[in-house]
C-alpha positions in Angstrom: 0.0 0.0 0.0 0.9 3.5 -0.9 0.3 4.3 2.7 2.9 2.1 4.1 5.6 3.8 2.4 5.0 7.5 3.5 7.0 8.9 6.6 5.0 8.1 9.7 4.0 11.9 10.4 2.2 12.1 7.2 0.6 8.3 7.5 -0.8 9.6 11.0 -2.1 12.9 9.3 -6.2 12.5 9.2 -6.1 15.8 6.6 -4.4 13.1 4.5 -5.6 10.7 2.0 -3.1 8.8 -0.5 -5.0 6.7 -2.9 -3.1 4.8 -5.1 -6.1 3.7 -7.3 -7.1 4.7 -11.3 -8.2 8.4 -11.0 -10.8 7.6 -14.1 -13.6 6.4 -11.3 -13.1 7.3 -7.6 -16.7 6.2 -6.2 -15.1 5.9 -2.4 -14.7 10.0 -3.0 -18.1 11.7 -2.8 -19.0 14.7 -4.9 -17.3 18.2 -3.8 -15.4 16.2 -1.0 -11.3 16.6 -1.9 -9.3 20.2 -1.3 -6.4 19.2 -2.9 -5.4 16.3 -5.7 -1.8 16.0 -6.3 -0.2 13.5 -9.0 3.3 13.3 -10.2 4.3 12.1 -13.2 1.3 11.2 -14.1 -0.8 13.2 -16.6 1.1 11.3 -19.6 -0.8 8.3 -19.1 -4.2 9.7 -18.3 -6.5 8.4 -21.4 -8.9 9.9 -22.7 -7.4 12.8 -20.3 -11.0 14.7 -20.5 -12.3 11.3 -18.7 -10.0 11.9 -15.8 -10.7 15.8 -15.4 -14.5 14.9 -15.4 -14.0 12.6 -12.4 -11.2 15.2 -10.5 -13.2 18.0 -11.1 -16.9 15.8 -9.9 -14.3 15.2 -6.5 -12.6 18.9 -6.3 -14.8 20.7 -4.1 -15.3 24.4 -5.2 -11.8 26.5 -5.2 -10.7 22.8 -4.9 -6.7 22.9 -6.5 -5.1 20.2 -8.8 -1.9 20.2 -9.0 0.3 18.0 -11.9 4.0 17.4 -11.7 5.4 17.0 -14.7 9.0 16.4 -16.4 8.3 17.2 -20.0 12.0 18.1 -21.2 12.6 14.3 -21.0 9.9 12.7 -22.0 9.7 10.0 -24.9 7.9 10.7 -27.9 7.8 7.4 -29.5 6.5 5.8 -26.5 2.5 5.0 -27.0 2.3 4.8 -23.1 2.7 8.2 -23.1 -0.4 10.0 -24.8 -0.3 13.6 -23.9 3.2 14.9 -23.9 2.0 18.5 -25.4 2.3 20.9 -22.3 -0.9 23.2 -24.5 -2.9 20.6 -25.2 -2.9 19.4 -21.5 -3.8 23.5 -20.5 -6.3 23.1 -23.5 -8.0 20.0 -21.8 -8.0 21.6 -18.5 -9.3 24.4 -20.1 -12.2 22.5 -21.2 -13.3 20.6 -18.4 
């Protein structure tokens, strides 16, 4: 478990949730329920990526923040695991949703 392997004063934080789970369906989050969703190094594999903002935005609550880490200087280009490598088309998306 994800959980196991954070330093023991965040695993004993109850403002804390780590959910290692696909983001495309979080049911054990209600509706307007999360302040903050942080993922790193992930956004490259999120596909269809408006799937994923539909269920992080249904979570956020309102002024809720998402935040993405991202390395895209290194990234592959060839690689069909990773699907959305353009830094404006992930804005675009977010823009969107």
């Amino acid at each position: 478990k994800i959980i196991d392997e954070l330093p023991p004063e965040l695993s004993k934080n109850n403002s804390i949730e780590v959910h290692g789970q696909d983001c495309r369906s979080m049911p054990y989050l209600a509706d307007a329920s999360v302040d903050k969703i942080f993922g790193m190094n992930v956004v490259y594999f999120l596909d269809p990526l408006p799937i994923y903002l539909d269920e992080i935005n249904r979570v956020l609550k309102p002024g809720g923040k998402l935040v993405w880490g991202c390395k895209f200087a290194n990234l592959p280009r060839d690689n069909a695991e990773f699907v959305n490598v353009s830094k404006s088309a992930i804005v675009d998306a977010m823009r969107e949703a």
